[in-house]
C-alpha positions in Angstrom: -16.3 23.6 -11.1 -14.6 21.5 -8.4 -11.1 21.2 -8.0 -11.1 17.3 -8.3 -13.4 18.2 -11.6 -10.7 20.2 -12.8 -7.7 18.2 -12.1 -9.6 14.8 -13.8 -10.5 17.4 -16.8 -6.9 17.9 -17.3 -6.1 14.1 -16.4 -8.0 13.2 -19.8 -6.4 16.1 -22.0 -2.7 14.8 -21.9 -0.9 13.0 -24.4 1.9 12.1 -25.0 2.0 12.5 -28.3 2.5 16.5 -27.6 5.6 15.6 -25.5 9.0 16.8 -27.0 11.8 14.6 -27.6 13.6 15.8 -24.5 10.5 15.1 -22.4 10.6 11.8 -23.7 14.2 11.3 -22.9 13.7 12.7 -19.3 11.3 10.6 -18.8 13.4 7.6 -19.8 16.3 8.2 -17.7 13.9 9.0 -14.7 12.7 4.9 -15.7 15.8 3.3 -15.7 16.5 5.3 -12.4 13.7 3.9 -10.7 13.8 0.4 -11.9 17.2 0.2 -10.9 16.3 1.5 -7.8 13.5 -1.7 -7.4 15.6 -4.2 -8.6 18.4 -2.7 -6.1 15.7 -3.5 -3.4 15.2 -6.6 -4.5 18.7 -7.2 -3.2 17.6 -6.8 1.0 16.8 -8.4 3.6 13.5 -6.6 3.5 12.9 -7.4 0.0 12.3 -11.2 1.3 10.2 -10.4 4.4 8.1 -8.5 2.3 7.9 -11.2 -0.2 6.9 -13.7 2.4 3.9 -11.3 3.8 2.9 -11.0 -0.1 2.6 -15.1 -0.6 1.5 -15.7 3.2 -1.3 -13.1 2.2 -4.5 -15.1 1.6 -6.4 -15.7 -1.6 -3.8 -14.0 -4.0 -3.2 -16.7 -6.2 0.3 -16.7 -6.4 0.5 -13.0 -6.5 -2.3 -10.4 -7.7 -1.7 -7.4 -9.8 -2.4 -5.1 -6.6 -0.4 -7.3 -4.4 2.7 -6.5 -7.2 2.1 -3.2 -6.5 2.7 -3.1 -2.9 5.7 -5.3 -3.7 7.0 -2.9 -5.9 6.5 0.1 -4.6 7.8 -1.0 -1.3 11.3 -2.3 -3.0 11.7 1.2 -5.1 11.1 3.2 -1.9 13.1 1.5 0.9 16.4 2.2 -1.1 16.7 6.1 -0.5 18.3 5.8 -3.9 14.8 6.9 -6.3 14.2 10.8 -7.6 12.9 13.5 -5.6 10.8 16.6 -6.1 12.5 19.5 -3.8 9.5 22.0 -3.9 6.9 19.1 -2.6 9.5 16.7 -0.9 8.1 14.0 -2.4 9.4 10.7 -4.5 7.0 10.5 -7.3 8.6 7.8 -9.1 8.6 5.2 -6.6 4.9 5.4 -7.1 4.5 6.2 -10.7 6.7 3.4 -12.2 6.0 0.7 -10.2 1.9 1.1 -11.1 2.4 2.1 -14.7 4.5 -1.2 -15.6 2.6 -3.6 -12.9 -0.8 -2.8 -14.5 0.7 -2.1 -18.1 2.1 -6.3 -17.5 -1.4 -7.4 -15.9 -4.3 -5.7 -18.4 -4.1 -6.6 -22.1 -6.6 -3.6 -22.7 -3.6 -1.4 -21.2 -1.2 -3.6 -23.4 -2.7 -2.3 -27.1 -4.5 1.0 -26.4 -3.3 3.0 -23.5 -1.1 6.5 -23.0 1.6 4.7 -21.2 3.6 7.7 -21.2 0.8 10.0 -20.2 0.2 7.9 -17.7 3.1 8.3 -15.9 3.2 11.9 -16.2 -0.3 12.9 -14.6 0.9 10.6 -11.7 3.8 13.0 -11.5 1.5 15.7 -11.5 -0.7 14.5 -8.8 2.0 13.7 -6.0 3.7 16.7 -6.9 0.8 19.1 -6.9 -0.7 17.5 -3.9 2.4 18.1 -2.0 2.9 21.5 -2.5 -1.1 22.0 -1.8 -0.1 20.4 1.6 3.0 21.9 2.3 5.1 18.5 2.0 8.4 20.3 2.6 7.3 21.2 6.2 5.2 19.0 7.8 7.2 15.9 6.6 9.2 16.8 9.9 6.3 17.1 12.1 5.7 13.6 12.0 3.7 13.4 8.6 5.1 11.4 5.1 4.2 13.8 2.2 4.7 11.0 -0.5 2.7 8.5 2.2 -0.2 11.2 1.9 -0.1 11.9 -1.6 0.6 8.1 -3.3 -2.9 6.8 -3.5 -3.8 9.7 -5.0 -0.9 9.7 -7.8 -1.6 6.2 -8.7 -5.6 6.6 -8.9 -4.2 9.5 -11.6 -2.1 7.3 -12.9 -4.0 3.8 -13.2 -7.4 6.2 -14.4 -5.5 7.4 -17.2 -4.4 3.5 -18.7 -7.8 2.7 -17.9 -8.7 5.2 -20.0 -11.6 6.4 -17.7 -14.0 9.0 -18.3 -13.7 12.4 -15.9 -16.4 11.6 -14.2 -14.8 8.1 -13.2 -11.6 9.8 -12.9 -13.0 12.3 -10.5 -14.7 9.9 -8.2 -11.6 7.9 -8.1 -9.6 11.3 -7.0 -11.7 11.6 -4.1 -12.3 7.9 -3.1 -8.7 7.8 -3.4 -8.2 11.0 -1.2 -10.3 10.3 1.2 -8.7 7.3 2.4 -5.3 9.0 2.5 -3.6 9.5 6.0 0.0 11.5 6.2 0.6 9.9 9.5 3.3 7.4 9.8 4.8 6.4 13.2 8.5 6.7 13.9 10.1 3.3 14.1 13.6 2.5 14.9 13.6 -1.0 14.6 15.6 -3.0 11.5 12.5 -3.8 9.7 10.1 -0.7 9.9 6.6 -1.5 8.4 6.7 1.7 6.4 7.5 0.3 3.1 4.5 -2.2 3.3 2.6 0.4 4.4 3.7 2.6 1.5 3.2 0.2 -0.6 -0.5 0.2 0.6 -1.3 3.4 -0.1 -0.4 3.1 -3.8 -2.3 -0.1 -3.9 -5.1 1.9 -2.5 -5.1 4.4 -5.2 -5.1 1.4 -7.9 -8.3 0.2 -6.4 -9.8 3.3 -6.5 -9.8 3.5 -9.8 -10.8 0.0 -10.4 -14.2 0.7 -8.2 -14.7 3.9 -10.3 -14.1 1.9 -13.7 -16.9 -0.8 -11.9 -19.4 2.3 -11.3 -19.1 3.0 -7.8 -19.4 6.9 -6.8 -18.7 9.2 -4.0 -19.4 12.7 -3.1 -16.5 14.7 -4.9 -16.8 18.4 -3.1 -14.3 17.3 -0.3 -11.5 18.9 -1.0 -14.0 22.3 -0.7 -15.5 21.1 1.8 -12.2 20.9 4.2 -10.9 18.1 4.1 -7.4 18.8 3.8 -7.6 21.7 6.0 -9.0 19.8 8.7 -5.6 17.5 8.3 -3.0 20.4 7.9 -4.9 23.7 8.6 -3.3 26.4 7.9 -0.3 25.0 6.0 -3.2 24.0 3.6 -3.7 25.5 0.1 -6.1 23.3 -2.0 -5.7 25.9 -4.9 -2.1 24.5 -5.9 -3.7 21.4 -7.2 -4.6 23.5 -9.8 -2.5 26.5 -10.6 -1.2 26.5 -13.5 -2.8 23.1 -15.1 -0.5 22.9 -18.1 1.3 20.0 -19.5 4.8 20.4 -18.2 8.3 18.2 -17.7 8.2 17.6 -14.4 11.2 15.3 -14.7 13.5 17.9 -16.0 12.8 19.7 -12.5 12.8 16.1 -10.2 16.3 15.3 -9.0 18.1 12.0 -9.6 20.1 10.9 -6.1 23.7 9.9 -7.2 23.6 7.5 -4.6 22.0 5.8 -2.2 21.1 8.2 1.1 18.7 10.2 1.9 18.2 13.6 -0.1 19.0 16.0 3.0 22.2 14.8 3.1 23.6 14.4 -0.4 24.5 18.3 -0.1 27.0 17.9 2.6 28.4 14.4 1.4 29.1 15.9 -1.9 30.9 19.1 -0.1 32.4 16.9 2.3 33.9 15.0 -1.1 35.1 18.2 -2.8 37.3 19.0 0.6 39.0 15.1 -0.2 39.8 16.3 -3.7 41.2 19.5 -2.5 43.3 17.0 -0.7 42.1 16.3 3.3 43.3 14.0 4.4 40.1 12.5 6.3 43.1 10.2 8.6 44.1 14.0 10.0 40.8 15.1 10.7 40.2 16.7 14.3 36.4 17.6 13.2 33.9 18.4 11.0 30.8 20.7 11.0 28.2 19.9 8.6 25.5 23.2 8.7 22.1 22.8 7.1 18.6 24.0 6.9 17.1 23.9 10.9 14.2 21.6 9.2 16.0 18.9 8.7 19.4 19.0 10.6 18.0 16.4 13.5 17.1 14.2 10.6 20.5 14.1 9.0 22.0 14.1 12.8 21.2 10.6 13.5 23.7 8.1 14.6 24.9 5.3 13.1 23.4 1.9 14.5 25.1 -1.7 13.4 21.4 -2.9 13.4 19.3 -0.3 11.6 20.0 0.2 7.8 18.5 3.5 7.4 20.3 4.8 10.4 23.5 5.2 7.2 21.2 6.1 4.7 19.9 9.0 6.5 22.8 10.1 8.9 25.1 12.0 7.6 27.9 11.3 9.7 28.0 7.7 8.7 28.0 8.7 4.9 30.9 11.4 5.8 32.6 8.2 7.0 31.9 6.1 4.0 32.8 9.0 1.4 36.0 9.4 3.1 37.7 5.9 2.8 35.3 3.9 0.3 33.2 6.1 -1.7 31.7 2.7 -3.5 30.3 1.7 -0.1 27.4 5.0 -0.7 26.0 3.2 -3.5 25.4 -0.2 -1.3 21.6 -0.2 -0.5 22.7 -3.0 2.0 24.0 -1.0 5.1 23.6 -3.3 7.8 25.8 -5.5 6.2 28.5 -3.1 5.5 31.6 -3.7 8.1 33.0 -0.2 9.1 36.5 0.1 9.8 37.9 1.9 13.1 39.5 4.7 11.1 35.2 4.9 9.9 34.1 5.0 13.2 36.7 7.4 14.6 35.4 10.0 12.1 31.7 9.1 12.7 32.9 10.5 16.2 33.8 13.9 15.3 30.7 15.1 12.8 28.9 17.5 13.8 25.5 18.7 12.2 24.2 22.2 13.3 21.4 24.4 12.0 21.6 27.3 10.1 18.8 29.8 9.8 20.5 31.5 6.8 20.4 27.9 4.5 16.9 27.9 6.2 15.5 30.6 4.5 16.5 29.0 0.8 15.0 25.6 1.5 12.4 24.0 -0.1 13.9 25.2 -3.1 17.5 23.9 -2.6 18.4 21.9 -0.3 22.1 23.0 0.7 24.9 22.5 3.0 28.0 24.1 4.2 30.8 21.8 5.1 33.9 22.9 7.4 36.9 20.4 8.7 39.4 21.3 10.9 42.6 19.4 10.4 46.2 19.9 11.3 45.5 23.7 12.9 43.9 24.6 9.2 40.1 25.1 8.6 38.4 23.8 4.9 35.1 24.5 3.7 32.8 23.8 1.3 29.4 25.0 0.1 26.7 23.1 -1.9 23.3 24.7 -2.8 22.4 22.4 -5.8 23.9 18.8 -5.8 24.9 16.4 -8.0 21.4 15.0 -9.7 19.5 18.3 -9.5 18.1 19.7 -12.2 20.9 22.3 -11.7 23.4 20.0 -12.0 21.9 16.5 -13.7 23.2 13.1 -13.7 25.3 12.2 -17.6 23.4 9.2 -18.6 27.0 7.4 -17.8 26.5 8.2 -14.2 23.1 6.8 -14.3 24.2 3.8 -15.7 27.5 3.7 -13.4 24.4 3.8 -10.5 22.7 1.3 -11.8 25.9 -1.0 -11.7 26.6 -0.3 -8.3 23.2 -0.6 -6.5 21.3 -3.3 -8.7 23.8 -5.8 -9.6 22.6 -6.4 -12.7 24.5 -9.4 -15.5 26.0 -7.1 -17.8 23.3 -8.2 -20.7 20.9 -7.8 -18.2 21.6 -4.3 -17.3 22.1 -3.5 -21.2 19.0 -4.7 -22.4 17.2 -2.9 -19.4 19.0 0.4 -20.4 17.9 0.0 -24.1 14.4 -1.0 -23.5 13.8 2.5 -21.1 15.1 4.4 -23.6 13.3 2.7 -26.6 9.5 3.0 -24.7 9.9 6.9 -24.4 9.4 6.3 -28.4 7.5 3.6 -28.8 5.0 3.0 -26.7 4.6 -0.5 -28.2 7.9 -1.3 -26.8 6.6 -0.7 -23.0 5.2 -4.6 -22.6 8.5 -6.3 -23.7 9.6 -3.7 -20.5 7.4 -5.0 -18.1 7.6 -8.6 -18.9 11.4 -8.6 -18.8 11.2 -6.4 -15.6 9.3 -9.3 -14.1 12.0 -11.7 -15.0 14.7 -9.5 -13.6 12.5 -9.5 -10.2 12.2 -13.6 -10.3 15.7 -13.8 -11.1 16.9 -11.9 -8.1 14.8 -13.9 -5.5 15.1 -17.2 -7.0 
């Protein structure tokens, strides 16, 4: 048997219905998370560039269900505020929960009969498992986007299961789906980088996939043993983790929740950096601060704050330091480049300092630490993180996931209530999941009327 046979085998054998309750609740708050993050990036500037490319786009009639998806996906991702898979490095629900609701709210056939649920889990699975087949944790700094790489192919997984496709369909939309894939994605500096569309694309791409395999199109499905993603990633390549193991399993229980909005290599050091403050530095007396992490990703979190570039605060640490120091809210503003940072900000900015160390290098992909020291007033503080808050270590209280939700999507008070009780009803009642997506839509509507 191939590999892709195996992996659509298992595709058709889940169900929900075999979940246990805390699967089900994991699951829910791993929802709300992610909607909040879409409807949190509904609130940027990209949000309405993208919008315009989606209605400029020719013959979509007002908006297609595969156009939604791009839409979608590209709000949820562009935060830095959605869950993250440590041993893959990749954000499965920025995927996952944009397709499952966007075709759930577009196919009626999805509305009565499918395994919403299910759905969304064997998406899970295939980012996850795909990632860690390509060693996601290291070459996501060698220019490639593990997530990028691996999206079409969660949301073929996912969209083949609502369709409710046979494993042959399944397994020819796996491999149309991979074979399209690319984990290259140029740097770009610039305030609006075409990443998110492109992201967006991919996940589209997976969508369509299926669709073609539902139709009866076929392709060759032996290329993962013929090479293919050893030709792409050679030896960091191990086809034979898309399959270890092939068991039902909670992957959200194991996915960390961000507390805030930044990017996951730094949440370590800003939540050491915040224990110091409570210890009582004062960050006005600071003469410097060294922020040591993992070699793999300490150029990543080095990067400097620019007025003009909103993930140049979302993924530099020093900048979220800064922000943690004198307005902790500020963290959860997905909206960066509008943020005005005071002098005493900018001062500390100055005196961060982000080093590698081999030691926290040899514990990474499986935590991604940080060890924080500040020198102030002739006295040295330090901190340590290994786990942080929202790992599976050290979870999010569903009042902290609401208190996010507050703070990043804005929502009317109602609005945010109802949203809360509807993610946490679906996990239970299936029935319940296209109320979800049609008031999801009106939330979307509502924010770029």
């Amino acid at each position: 048997m191939s590999i892709l046979k195996d992996l659509a085998e298992f595709i058709s054998s889940v169900n929900s219905k075999e979940f246990s309750e805390d699967h089900r609740r994991n699951s829910s708050r791993h929802m709300l998370d992610t909607l909040g993050a879409m409807l949190a990036g509904n609130l940027t500037a990209e949000a309405s560039l993208i919008s315009h490319v989606m209605n400029a786009s020719p013959n979509t009639a007002g908006g297609s269900t595969l156009d939604k998806i791009v839409h979608r996906c590209a709000l949820t991702r562009l935060t830095e505020t959605d869950d993250i898979d440590r041993e893959s490095c990749t954000t499965p629900g920025s995927v996952i929960f944009p397709v499952a609701l966007t075709l759930l709210g577009e196919l009626e056939s999805a509305n009565s009969r499918a395994d919403v649920l299910g759905a969304i889990d064997v998406g899970y699975e295939a980012i996850i498992r795909l990632s860690r087949a390509i060693s996601g944790p290291k070459i996501v700094y060698r220019g490639m986007w593990p997530t990028y790489f691996c999206a079409a192919f969660g949301s073929t997984a996912c969209a083949s299961k609502l369709f409710g496709l046979s494993n042959a369909q399944t397994e020819n939309a796996l491999s149309y789906a991979l074979a399209g894939s690319t984990p290259w994605m140029p740097a770009n500096p610039n305030k609006f980088p075409s990443r998110w569309i492109m992201f967006g694309s991919a996940a589209r791409n997976g969508c369509f996939a299926a669709y073609a395999s539902k139709a009866g199109f076929t392709t060759r499905t032996d290329l993962i043993e013929e090479g293919f993603l050893s030709q792409i990633f050679s030896s960091e390549a191990n086809p034979q983790l898309l399959i270890e193991k092939l068991n039902p399993r909670d992957l959200f229980s194991t996915t960390s929740l961000k507390p805030y909005c930044s990017a996951k290599q730094a949440v370590s050091a800003i939540e050491a950096f915040g224990r110091l403050l409570d210890k009582g530095l004062d960050p006005r007396e600071i003469q410097s601060v060294s922020v040591a992490v993992p070699k793999s990703y300490s150029e990543m979190i080095a990067r400097r704050l620019s007025r003009e570039n909103r993930l140049s605060s979302i993924t530099g640490v020093a900048a979220q330091i800064a922000l943690r120091a004198f307005d902790r809210d500020l963290l959860y503003n997905v909206q960066r480049d509008q943020i005005s940072y005071s002098e005493e900000m900018l001062q500390l900015v100055q005196k961060v300092k982000v080093v590698a160390d081999d030691e926290l290098e040899l514990i990474y992909p499986q935590k991604w630490p940080a060890r924080v020291q500040a020198f102030s007033s002739g006295k040295e503080f330090s901190e340590s993180n290994l786990d942080a808050r929202g790992d599976p270590e050290l979870p999010l209280s569903d009042q902290e996931i609401s208190e996010k939700l507050r703070k990043t999507a804005r929502l009317p008070t109602e609005s945010q209530k109802e949203l809360e009780e509807l993610c946490e009803k679906v996990s239970f009642d299936q029935k319940v999941f296209p109320k979800l997506s049609k008031f999801l839509e009106r939330l979307l509507d509502r924010e770029q009327a």
